[in-house]
C-alpha positions as CSV (number, residue, x, y, z in Angstrom):
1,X,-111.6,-22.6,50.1
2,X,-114.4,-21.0,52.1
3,X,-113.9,-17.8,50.6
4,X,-114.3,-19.7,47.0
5,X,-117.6,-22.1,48.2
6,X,-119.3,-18.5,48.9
7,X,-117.9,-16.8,45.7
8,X,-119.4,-20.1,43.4
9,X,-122.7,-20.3,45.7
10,X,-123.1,-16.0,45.3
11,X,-122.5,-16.3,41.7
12,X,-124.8,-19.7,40.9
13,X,-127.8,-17.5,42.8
14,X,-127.3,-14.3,40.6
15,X,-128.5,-16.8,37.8
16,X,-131.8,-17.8,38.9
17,X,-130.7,-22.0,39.0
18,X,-131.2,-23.5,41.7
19,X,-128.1,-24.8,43.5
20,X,-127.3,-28.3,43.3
21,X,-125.3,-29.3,46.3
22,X,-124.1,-32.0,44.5
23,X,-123.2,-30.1,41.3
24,X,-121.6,-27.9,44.0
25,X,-119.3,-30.6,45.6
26,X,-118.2,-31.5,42.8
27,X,-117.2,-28.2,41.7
28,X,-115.6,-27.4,45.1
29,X,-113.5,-30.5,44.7
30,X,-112.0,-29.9,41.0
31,X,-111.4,-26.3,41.9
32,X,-109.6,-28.2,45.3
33,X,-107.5,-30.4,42.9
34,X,-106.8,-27.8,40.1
35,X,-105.1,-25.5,43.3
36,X,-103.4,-28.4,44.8
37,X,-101.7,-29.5,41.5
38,X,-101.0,-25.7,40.9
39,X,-99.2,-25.6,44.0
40,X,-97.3,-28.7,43.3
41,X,-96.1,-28.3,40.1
42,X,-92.3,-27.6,40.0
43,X,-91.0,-24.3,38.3
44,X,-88.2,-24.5,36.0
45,X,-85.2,-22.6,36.4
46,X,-84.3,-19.4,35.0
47,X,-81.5,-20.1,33.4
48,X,-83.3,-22.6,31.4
49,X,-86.4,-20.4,30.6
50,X,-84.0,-17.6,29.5
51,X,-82.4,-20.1,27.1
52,X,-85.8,-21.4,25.7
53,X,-86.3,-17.4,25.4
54,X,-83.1,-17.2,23.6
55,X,-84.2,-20.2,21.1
56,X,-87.9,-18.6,20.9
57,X,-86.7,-14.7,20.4
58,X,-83.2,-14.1,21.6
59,X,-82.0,-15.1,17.9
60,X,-84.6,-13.0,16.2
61,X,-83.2,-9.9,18.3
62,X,-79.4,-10.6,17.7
63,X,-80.0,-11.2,14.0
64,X,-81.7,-7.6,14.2
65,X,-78.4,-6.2,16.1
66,X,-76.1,-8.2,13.6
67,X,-77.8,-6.2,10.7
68,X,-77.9,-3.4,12.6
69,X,-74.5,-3.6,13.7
70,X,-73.4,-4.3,10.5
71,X,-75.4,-1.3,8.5
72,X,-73.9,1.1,11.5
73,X,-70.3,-0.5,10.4
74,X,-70.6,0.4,6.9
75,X,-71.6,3.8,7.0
76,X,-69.3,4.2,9.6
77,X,-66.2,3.3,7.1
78,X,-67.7,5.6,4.5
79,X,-68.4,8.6,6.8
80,X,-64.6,8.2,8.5
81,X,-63.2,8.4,4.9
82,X,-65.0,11.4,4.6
83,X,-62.5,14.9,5.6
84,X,-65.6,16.1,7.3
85,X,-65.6,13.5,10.1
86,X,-61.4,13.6,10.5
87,X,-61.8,16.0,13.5
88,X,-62.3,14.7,17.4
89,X,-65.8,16.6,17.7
90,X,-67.6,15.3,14.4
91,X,-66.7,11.7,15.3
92,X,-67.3,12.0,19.0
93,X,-71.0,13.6,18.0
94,X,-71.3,10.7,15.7
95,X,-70.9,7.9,18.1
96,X,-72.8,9.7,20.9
97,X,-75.8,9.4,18.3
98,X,-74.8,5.7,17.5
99,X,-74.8,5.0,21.0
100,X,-78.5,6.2,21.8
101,X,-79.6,4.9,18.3
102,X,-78.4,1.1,19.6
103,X,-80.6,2.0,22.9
104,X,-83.9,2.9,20.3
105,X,-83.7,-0.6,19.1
106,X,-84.6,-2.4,22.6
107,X,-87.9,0.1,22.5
108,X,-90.0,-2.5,19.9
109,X,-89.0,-5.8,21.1
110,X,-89.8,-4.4,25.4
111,X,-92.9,-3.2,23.9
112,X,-93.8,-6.1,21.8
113,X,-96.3,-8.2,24.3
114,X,-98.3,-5.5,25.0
115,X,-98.1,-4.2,21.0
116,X,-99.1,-7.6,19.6
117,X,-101.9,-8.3,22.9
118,X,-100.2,-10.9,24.0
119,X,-99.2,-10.2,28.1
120,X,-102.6,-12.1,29.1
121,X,-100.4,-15.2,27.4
122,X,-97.2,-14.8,28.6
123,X,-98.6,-14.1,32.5
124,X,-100.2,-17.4,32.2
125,X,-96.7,-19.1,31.9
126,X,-94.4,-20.2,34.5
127,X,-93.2,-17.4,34.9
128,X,-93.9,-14.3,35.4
129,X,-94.4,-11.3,33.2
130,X,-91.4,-9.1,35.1
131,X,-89.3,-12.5,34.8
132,X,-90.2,-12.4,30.9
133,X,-89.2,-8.9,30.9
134,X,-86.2,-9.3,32.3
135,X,-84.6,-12.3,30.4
136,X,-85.9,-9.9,27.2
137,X,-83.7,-7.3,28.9
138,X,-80.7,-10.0,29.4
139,X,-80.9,-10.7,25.8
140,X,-80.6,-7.2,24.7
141,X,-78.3,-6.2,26.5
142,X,-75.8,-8.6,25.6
143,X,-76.5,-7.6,22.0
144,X,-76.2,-4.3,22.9
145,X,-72.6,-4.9,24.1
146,X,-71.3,-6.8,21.1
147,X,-73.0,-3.4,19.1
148,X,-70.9,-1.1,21.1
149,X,-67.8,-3.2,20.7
150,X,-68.0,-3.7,17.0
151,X,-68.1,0.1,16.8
152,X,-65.7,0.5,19.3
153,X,-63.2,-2.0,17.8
154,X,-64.0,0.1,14.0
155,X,-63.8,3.3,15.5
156,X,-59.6,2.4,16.8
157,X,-58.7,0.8,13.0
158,X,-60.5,3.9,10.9
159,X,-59.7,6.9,13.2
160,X,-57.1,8.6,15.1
161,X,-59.1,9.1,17.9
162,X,-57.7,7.7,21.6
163,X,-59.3,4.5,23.4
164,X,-60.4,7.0,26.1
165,X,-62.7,9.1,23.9
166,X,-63.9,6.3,21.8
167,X,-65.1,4.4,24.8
168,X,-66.5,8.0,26.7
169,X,-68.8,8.7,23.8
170,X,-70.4,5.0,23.3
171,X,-70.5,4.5,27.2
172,X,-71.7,7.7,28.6
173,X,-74.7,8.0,26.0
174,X,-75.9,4.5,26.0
175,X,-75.8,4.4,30.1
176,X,-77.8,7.6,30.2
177,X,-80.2,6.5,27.5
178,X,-80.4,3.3,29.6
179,X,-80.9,4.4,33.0
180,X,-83.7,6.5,31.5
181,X,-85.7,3.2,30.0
182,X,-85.1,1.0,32.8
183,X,-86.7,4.5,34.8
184,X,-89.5,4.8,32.7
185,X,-90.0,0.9,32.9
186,X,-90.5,1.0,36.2
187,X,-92.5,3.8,36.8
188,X,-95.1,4.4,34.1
189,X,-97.5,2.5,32.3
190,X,-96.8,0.2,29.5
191,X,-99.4,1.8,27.5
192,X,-96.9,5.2,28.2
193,X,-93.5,3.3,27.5
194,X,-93.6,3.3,24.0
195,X,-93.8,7.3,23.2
196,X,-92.2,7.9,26.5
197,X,-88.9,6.3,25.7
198,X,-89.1,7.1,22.4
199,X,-89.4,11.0,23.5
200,X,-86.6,10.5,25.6
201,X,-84.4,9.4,23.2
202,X,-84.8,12.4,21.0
203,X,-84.6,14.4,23.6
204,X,-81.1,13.2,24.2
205,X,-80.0,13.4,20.5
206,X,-81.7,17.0,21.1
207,X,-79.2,17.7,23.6
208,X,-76.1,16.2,21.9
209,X,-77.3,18.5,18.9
210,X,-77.4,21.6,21.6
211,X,-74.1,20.8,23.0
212,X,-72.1,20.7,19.6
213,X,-74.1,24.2,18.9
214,X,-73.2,26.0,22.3
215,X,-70.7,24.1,23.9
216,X,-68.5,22.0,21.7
217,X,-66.0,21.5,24.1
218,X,-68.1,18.7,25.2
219,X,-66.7,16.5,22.3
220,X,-63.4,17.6,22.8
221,X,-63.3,15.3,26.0
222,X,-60.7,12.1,26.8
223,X,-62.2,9.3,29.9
224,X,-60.9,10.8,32.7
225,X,-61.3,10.1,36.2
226,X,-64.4,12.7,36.7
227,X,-66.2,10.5,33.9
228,X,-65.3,7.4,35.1
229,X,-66.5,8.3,38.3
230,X,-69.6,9.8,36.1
231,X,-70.2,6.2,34.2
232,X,-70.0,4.4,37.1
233,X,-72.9,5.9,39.1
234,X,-74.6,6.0,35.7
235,X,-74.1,2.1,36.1
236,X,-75.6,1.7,39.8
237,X,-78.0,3.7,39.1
238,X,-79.0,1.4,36.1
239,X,-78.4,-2.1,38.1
240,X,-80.5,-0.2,41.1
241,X,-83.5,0.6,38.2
242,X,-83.2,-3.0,37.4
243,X,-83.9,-4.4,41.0
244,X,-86.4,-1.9,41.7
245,X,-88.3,-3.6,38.7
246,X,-87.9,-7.0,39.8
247,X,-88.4,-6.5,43.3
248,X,-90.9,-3.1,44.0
249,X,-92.3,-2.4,40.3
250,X,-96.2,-2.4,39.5
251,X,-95.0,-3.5,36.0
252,X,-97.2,-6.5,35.6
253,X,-100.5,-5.2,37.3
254,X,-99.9,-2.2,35.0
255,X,-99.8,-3.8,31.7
256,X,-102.9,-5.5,32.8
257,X,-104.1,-2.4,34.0
């Protein structure tokens, strides 16, 4: 309180009125109230701020995915009709695009409180601005999930592809897209994320492009115990990204920044 009672009496001199130490008193005492009730008032619980995010947003973000998902499904059954997409490497370059493409669409809705100004807002809540980000990231990903297994599920019905290389080429793809996000997340600035990610991503459908030129045996592969070894540090790595946000990242101070 000191430090504040020299901060009000410095700032009240720099504007040539004279100090009133009643004025003054009174001052120190609201500010006195305002941090005591601050410091008081209870904080509600995650799991219910991520459902009044999921009532606020999280619907507006599924219905996306559901179109999405559903848009994805349809050309899907036209394109495995099609005698150009009947061998292994053609479908397996297909979902590997898919796969990064359903990664693309978190990029506008992570982006959205700095796009539409509004981080000043939601750091003024009870929570924080990394909490906010990550029950955005919750919501996603579940989406993200039921993406992958509606083209999964498709995928098994249309094709004669085997479970192992249908899940290899949605999995491996979407966790390297992801690990890279949650990365640039938490080390960049928000003002950066935006083309950053977006960079990224086509970098990676670069490199699947690259791949089917000069090394097609890539899409010739099954899930074998080398890539499941190869998903699950992709995984870690992604659940260690996420904790390094929460717990180390300058997130919040850069947004402000």
């Amino acid at each position: 309180m000191e430090n504040i009672e020299n901060r009000l009496k410095d700032a009240i001199k720099l504007s040539d009125t004279q100090i009133s130490e009643a004025h003054l008193k009174k001052t120190l005492l609201s500010a006195r109230q305002e941090m005591f009730r601050k410091s008081k008032r209870e904080r509600i619980k995650f799991k219910t701020f991520l459902l009044q995010q999921i009532r606020f947003i999280g619907w507006k973000i599924w219905l996306v995915q559901g179109l999405m998902l559903t848009a994805v499904c349809s050309m899907l059954s036209i394109s495995f009709g099609n005698i150009l997409f009947c061998n292994q490497e053609h479908i397996a370059m297909l979902l590997s695009s898919i796969a990064i493409l359903i990664l693309m669409m978190a990029i506008p809705f992570i982006h959205r409180a700095l796009r539409y100004k509004m981080h000043e807002i939601e750091v003024a809540t009870y929570f924080s601005s990394i909490k906010l980000l990550m029950a955005k990231l919750l919501i996603i990903t579940v989406g993200d999930i039921f993406m992958l297994g509606g083209i999964f599920l498709l995928t098994i019905l249309k094709t004669q592809l085997n479970t192992g290389s249908v899940l290899l080429y949605l999995v491996f793809p979407f966790l390297l897209a992801s690990y890279g996000c949650l990365y640039l997340i938490g080390h960049i600035s928000a003002e950066r994320f935006l083309p950053c990610c977006t960079g990224m991503c086509v970098s990676l459908f670069s490199g699947m492009i690259l791949l089917k030129r000069f090394c097609p045996q890539f899409f010739h592969q099954t899930l074998s115990a080398g890539w499941i070894a190869i998903c699950i540090v992709l995984l870690l790595f992604c659940i260690s990204q996420y904790r390094y946000i929460i717990y180390r990242s300058d997130y919040t101070e850069m947004q402000v920044a």
